[in-house]
C-alpha positions in Angstrom: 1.3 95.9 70.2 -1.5 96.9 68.2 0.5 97.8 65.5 2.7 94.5 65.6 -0.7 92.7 65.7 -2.0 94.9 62.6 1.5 94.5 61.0 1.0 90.3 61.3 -2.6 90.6 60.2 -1.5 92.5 57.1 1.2 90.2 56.4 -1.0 86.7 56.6 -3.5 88.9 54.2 -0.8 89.5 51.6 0.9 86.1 52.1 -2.9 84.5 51.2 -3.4 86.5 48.6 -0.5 85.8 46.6 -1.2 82.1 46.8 -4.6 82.9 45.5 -3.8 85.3 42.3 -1.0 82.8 41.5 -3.6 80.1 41.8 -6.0 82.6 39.7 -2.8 82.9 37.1 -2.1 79.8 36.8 -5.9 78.4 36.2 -6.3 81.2 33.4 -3.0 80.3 31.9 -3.9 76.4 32.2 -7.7 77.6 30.3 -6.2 79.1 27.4 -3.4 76.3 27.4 -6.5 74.0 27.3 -8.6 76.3 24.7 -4.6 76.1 22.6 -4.3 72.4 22.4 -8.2 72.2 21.8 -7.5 74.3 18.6 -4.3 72.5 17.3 -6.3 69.2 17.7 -9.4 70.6 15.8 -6.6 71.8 13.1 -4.4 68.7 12.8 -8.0 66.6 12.9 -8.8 68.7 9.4 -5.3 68.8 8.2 -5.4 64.8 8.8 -9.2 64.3 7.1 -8.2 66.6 4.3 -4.4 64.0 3.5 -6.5 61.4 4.0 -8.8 62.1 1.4 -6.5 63.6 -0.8 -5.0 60.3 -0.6 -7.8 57.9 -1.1 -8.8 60.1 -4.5 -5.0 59.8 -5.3 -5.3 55.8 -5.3 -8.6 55.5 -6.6 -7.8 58.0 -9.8 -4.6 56.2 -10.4 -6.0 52.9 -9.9 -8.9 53.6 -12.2 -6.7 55.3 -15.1 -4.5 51.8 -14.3 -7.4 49.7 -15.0 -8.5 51.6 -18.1 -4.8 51.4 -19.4 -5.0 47.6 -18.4 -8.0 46.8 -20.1 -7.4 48.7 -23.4 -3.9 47.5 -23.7 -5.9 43.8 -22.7 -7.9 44.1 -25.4 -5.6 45.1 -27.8 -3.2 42.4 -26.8 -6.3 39.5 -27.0 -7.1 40.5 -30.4 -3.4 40.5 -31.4 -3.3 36.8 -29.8 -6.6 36.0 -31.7 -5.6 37.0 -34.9 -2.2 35.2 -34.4 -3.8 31.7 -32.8 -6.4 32.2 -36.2 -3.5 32.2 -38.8 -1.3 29.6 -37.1 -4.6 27.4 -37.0 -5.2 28.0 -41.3 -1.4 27.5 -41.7 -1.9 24.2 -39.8 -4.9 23.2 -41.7 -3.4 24.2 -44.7 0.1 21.8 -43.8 -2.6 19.2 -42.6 -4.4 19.4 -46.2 -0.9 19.2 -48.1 0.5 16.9 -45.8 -2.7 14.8 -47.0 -2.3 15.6 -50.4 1.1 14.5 -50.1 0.5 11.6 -48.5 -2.3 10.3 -50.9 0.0 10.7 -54.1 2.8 9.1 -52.1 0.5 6.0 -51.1 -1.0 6.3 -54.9 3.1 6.6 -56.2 3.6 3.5 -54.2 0.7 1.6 -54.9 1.7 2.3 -59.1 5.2 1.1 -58.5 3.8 -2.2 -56.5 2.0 -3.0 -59.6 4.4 -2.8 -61.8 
């Protein structure tokens, strides 16, 4: 009986203790679980920071070499349009000034043949 009674003790030891080192297993395996996905955050945080900025000096150096592009080709395009709106106006004055002249020895052409 003694035995049987050592035999049951024995047997509700081991059955508690295998609760417990599972217990103890799965707590270590859920810490370094933990300590994992704490790691592959930290690394996807830097890998995310690092596109990030890669991107925002991506837009801002194409953006900038746009604008200088932009404003030299401006530039050079305005003075083109200058110098064409600077002749058309001398052409004009000139037509205006022959028009004139034209006009003037028609009226003075007219004027002779009236007084004939």
């Amino acid at each position: 009986m003694k035995e049987a009674r050592a035999d049951a003790k024995i047997s509700r030891l081991a059955e508690g203790s295998v609760p417990r080192a599972n217990t103890e297993n799965l707590t270590n395996r859920n810490t370094q679980l933990d300590s994992s996905m704490q790691e592959a955050r930290e690394k996807h945080d830097s890998t995310m920071n690092a596109a990030v900025t890669g991107l925002i000096t991506s837009v801002v150096s194409a953006t900038s070499q746009m604008l200088a592009g932009h404003l030299d080709n401006g530039f050079a395009q305005f003075k083109t349009n200058a110098d064409a709106l600077q002749r058309d106006l001398l052409n004009l004055n000139s037509a205006v000034a022959s028009d004139k002249t034209t006009k003037n020895r028609n009226v003075q052409n007219m004027m002779r043949l009236r007084a004939r």
